[in-house]
N, C-alpha and C positions, 0 to 999 in steps of 0.2 A: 634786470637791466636789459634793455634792448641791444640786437645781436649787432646792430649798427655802431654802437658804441667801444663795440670791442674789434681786435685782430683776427681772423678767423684762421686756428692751425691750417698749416697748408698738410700734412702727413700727422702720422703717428708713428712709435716708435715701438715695437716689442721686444718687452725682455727676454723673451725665449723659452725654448726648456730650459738649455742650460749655456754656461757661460763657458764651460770646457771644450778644448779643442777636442782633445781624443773619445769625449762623450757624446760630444758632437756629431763623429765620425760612425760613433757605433748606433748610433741613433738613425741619422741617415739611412744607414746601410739595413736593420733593423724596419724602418716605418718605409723602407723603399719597396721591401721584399710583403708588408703587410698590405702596401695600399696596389700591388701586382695581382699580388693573389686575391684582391678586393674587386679588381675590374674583372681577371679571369675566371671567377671563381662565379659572379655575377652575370658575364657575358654567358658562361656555360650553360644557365639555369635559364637564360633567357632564349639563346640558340634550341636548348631542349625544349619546352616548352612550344616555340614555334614551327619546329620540325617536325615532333613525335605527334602522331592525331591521337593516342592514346594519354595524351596530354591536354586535349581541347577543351576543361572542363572551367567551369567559373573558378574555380580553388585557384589552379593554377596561370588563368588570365590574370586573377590577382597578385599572384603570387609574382610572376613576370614586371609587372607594376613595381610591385615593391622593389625588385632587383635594378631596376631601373633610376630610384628615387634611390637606393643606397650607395651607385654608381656616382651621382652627379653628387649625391651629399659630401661624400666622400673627396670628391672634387673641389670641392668649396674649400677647402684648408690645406690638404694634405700635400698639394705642389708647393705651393707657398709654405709651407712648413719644411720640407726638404730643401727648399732653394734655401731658406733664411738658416739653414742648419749652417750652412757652407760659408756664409756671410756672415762677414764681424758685422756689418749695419744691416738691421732686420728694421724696413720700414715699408710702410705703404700710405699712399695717398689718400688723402680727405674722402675723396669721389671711392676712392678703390676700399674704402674701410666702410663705408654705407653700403655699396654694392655687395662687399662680400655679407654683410648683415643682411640685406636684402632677399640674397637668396637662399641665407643659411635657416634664414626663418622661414621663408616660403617650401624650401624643400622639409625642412623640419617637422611643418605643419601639417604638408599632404604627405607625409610618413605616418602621421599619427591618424590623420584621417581614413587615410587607406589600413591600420592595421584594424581601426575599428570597420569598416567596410568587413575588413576578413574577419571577423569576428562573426557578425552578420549574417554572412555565408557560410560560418559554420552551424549557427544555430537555423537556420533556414534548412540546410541538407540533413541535420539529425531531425527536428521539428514537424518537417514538411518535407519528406523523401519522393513524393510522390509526384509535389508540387516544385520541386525545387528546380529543376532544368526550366521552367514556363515562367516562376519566378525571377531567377537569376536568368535572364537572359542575355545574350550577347552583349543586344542595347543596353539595357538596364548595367550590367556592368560597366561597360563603357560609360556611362551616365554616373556610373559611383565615381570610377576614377576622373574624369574631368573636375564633379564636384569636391574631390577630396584636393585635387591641383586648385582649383580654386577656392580655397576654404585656408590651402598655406598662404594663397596670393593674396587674402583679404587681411590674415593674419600678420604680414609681414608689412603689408600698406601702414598697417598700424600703427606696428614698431617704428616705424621711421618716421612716420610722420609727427610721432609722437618726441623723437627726438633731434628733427631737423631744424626746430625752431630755438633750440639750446645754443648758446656760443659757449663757446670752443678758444679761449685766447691761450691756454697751458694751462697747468705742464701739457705734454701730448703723450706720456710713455704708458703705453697698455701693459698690464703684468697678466701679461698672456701670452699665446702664438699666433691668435687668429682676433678679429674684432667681434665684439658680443654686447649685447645693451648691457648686462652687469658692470664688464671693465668701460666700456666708453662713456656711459651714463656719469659715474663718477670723476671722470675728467672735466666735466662742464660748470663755468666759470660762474655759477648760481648755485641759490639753495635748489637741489633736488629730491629732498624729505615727501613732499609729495608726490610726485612724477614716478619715483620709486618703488612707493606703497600702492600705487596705482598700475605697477608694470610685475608687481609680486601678484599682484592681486589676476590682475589678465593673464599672466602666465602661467606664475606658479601653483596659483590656486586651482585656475581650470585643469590643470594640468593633470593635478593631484585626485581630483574630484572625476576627472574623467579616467584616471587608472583607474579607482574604485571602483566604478562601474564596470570597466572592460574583466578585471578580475570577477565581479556579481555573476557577469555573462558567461565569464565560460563555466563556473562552480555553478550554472544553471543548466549549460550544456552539457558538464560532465556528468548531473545528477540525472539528469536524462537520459545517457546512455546504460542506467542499470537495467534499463529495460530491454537495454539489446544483449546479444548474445553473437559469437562465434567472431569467424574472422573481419567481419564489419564494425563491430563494435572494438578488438583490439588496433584496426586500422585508425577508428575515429579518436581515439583516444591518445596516439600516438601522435595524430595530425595536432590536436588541441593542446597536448604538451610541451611540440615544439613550437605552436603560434602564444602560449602564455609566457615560454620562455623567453622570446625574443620582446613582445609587448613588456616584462619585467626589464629586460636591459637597455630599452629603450626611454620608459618611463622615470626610473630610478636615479639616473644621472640627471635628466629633466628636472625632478624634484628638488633633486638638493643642487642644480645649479639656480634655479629660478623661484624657489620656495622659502625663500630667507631674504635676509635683507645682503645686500651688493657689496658686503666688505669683503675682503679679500681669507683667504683661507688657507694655511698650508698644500694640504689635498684637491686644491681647486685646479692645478696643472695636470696631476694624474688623472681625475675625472676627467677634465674636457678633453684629452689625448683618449681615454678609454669613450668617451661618446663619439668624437667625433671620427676616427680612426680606426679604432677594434672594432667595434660593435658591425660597422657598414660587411666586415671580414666575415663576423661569427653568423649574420645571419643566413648566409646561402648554407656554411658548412653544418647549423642544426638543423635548417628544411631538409638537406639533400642526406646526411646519417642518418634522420631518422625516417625517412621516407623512401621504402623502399622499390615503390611505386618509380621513383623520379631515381633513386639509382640504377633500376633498370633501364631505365631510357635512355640515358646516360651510357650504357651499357651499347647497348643496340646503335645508341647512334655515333659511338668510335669503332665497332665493328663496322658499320655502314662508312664511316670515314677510311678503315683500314684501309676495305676492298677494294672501293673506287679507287684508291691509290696504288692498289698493287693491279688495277686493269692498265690504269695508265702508263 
């Protein structure tokens, strides 16, 4: 039925995590202390990085990036989810429920874009060691990361546009914290049996099919390193542990959020809190434990913060 025919919600309503006060409270207190340590834990990595020149290297221009894209992601729900903790009425507006889908896909997309970028860079520097600094060049990196911004911006066009032409007359209440095509798709006052198989399909499908892959790559990079030897080859080995790790927790909530069909699911709160929330947390703290490289820098560059303060 045409969208003229109907009332178009003005808001939506979330049901929340939870509907307890004092859960509420510990919640807050809890997802305040995680998305803290998400910005500073992030800015750290990004500060190091741009300070240390024994940090100047493609890995870690990368790597900067992604800190970058886990910050804002991060951003996209996490305020809004602490404010609604505190508030009996947890709503947001028409405009403010697109926009936040908007950029939740767009940043979404060029995280996934950029981790295969760093996949890339790692089979480049095992591959082609020789070639790899004239390879991965400054430009050339730079040129990955814009394409990967632009690859979530194209992705995200999609999303919405694919659902801006649905009316929306009720219910409006999303059984979520944050807006996502799954919960909102289902709210729209049409059959959306199509539109849904078609948005399983663009998401969850590629989604799936492109972890495949990024997993092939590194089990091709890691089977390459039996030919190295000594403390280069335990360095590379370590680096590619921690980038399958984080490529593994980023994908796997993707999957089972966007690789099934849109009904609702017990465990479907605890996932998208561990997607969109932990995860942005866990990835500086597996790059920066397991890489020792970047804990000394980190190292060097709070002694260089001590001193300066104690000339002062």
């Amino acid at each position: 039925m045409a969208l003229k025919n109907h009332t178009r919600v003005s808001e939506f309503i979330f049901c929340g995590l939870t509907q307890s006060q004092e859960l509420s409270a510990l919640l807050f207190f809890l997802l305040s202390v995680v998305y803290a340590a998400t910005v500073l834990a992030n800015v750290a990595i990004m500060v190091t990085v741009s300070c240390e020149s024994h940090l100047q290297t493609p890995m870690y221009f990368l790597l900067r990036n992604l800190s970058i894209l886990d910050i804002c992601f991060s951003s996209i729900t996490a305020p809004k989810v602490l404010a609604d903790l505190l508030s009996e009425r947890k709503a947001i507006s028409f405009r403010g429920c697109l926009t936040q889908m908007f950029f939740f896909h767009l940043l979404g997309g060029a995280d996934i874009f950029s981790l295969s970028v760093m996949a890339f860079d790692r089979y480049v520097a095992i591959s082609k060691p020789l070639h790899y600094v004239t390879i991965m060049s400054r430009g050339r990196c730079t040129a990955f990361i814009v394409a990967s911004w632009a690859g979530g911006f194209v992705h995200s066009i999609v999303q919405i546009s694919l659902l801006l032409p649905l009316p929306f007359c009720g219910p409006n209440v999303v059984d979520g914290f944050y807006c996502d095509v799954p919960q909102v798709l289902t709210l729209a006052c049409t059959d959306t049996a199509g539109l849904e198989l078609l948005m399983i399909s663009n998401n969850g499908l590629v989604t799936t099919l492109w972890f495949i892959l990024l997993l092939v790559s590194y089990t091709v990079i890691l089977t390459m390193l039996r030919s190295h030897s000594g403390e280069g080859r335990r360095k590379a080995i370590s680096t590619c542990t921690a980038h399958i790790t984080v490529v593994t927790l980023h994908f796997v909530p993707c999957i089972y959020v966007y690789a099934r069909p849109f009904s609702a699911l017990p465990t479907d709160k605890a996932v998208s809190l561990t997607f969109t929330v932990i995860i942005p947390v866990l990835n500086p703290l597996i790059y920066t434990l397991r890489n020792q490289e970047m804990k000394a820098a980190m190292r060097r560059l709070r002694r260089q913060f001590v001193l300066s303060e104690r000339e002062i």
